[in-house]
C-alpha positions in Angstrom: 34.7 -25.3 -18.7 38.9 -24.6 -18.9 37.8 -20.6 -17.8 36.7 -22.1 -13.9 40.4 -22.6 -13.2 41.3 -23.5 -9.6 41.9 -20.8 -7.2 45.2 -20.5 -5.5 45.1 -23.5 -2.8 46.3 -20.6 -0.2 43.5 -18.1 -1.5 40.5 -20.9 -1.5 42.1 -22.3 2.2 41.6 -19.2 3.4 38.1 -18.9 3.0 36.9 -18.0 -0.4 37.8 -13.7 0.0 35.3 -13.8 -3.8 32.2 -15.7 -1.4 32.7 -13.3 1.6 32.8 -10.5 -0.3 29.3 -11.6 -2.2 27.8 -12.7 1.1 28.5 -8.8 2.4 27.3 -7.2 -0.7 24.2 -9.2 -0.7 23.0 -8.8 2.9 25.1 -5.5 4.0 25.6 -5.5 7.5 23.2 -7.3 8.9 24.6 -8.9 12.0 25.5 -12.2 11.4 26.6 -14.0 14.7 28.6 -17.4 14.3 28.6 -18.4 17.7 26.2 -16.1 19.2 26.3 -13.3 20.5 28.1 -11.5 23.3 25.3 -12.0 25.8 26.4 -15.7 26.2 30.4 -14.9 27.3 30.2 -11.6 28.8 31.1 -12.6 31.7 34.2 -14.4 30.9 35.1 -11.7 28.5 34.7 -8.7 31.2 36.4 -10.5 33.4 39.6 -10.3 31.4 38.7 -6.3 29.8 39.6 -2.9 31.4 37.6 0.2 30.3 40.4 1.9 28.5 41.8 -1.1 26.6 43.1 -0.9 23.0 40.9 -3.4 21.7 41.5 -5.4 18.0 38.8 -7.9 16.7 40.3 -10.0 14.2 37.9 -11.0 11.4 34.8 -8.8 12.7 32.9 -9.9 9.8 29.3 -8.3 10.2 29.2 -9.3 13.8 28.0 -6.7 16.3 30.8 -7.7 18.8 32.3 -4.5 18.2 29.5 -2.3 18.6 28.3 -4.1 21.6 31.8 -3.9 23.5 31.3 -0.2 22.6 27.7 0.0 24.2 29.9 -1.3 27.6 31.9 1.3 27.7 34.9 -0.4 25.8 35.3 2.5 23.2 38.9 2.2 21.5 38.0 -0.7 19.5 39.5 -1.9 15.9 38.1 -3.9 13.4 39.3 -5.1 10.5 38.7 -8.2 8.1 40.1 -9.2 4.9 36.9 -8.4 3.1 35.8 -5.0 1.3 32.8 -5.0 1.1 32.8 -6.2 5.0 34.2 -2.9 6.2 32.4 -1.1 3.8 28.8 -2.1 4.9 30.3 -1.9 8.5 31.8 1.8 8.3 28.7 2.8 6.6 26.0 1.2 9.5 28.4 2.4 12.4 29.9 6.1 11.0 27.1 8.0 13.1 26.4 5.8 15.8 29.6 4.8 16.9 32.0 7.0 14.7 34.8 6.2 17.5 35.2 2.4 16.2 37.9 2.2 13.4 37.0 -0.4 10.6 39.8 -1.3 8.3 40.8 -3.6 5.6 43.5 -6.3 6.9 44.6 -10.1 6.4 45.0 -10.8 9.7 47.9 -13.0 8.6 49.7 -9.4 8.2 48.9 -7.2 10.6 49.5 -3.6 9.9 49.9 -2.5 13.1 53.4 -1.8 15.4 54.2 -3.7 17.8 52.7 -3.6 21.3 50.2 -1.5 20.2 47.0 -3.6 21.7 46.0 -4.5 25.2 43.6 -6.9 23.9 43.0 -9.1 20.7 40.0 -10.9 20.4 38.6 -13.5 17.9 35.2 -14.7 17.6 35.4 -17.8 14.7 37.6 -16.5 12.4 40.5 -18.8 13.6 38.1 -21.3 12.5 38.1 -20.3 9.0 41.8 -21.1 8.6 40.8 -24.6 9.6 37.6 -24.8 7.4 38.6 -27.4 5.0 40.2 -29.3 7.3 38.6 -32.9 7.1 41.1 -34.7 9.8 41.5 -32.8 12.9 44.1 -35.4 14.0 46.3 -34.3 10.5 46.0 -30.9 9.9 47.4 -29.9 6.6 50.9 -28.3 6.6 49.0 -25.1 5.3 46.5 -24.4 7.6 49.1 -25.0 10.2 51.3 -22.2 8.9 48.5 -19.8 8.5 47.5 -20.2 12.1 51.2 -19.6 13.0 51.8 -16.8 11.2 48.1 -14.7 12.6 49.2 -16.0 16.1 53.1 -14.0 15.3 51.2 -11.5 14.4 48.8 -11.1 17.1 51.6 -11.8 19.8 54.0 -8.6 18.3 51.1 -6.2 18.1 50.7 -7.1 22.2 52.1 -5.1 24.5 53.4 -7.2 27.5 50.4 -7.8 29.6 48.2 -8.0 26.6 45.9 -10.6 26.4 44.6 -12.9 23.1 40.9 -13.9 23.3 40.1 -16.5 21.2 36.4 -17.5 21.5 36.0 -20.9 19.4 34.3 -24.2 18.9 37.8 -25.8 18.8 38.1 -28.1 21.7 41.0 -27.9 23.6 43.1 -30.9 22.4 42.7 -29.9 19.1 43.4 -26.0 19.5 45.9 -25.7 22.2 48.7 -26.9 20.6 48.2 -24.0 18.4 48.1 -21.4 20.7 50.7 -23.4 23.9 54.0 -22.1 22.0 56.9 -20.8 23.9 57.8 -18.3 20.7 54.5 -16.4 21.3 55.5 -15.6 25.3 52.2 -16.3 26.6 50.4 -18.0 29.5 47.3 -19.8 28.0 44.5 -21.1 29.8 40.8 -21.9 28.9 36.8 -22.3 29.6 34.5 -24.2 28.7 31.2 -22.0 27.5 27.4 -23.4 27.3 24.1 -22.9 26.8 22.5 -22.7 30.4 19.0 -23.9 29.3 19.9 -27.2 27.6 23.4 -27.7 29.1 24.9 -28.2 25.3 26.4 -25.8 22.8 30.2 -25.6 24.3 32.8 -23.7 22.9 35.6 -22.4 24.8 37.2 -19.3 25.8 40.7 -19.2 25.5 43.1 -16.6 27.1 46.5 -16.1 26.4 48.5 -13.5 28.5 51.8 -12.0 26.9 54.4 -11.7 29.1 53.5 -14.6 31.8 54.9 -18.1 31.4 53.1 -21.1 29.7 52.7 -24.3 31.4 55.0 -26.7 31.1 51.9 -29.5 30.4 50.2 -27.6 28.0 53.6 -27.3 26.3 54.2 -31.2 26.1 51.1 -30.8 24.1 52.4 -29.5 21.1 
């Protein structure tokens, strides 16, 4: 009836906070791992990490990403996502095993963090979320496009120069480097391709974007 009114069309674009929130309460922190786990790009991933980075994970969800990076030795690690009961569950499973890793609350489209204060961002899916009602990936609505601008602002200030953004997606590169390929951000971007060894299939890509280095002028005729 008249009392299901429509959410907000920024609140339901930006994935359904109510659903996530449910989901979390539902199963707690069982690790749930969009685009498996770290096992499958470790090795792209360490190649770009040092041991004392200042590590962010954008959207952590009730992946084990975090944890994991901490079992490596990568122990100054943030998460946060935009849902409660998320960081809750998360806190909770982590507080005596890892009580190091800091959980927190946060719309990553509002970072509350100064600037440069990261040598590392990384993002495993959750850029995807901003594009999940997206029907036309040739036209993307005018609203998912400034959402993705404003997380990538935000990620690029909380950078310090030398900094790198890990995005780990299934966003092929035509499609998501015009995104990411901006001059305003002041980062080189480049990518990798990511499979499945057994069967040869399942690619998503790595991307890296390093503040402070200069883009390429192709990938910048892109956008």
């Amino acid at each position: 009836g008249m009392e299901r009114r429509r959410a907000p069309a920024a609140n339901r674009r930006y994935g359904q906070r109510r659903f996530w929130d449910e989901l979390y309460r539902r199963e707690g922190a069982e690790p749930r791992e969009w685009l498996g786990g770290l096992s499958r790009f470790l090795p792209q991933l360490e190649a770009e990490l040092r041991p004392g980075d200042r590590i962010l994970v954008l959207g952590c969800g009730t992946s084990a990403l975090s944890h994991d990076l901490h079992e490596l030795g990568y122990t100054d690690v943030t998460s946060i996502d935009f849902s409660a009961a998320c960081i809750a569950a998360m806190r909770a499973r982590y507080a005596h095993r890892c009580p190091g890793l800091r959980w927190a609350v946060m719309d990553i489209r509002a970072l509350a963090f100064p600037a440069a204060s990261f040598d590392v961002v990384l993002e495993k899916g959750t850029l995807d979320v901003l594009m999940v009602e997206e029907t036309d990936p040739w036209n993307v609505s005018a609203q998912a496009v400034a959402s993705m601008q404003r997380v990538l602002e935000e990620v690029s200030r909380v950078l310090r120069p030398g900094g790198c953004f890990i995005s780990i997606t299934f966003a092929q590169p035509h499609f998501r480097k015009p995104h990411y390929a901006q001059e305003a951000f002041g980062w080189s971007l480049r990518h990798v391709a990511c499979g499945d060894r057994d069967t040869g299939t399942f690619h998503y890509y790595l991307y890296v974007m390093r503040k402070g280095q200069p883009l390429d002028p192709s990938d910048l005729a892109l956008g």
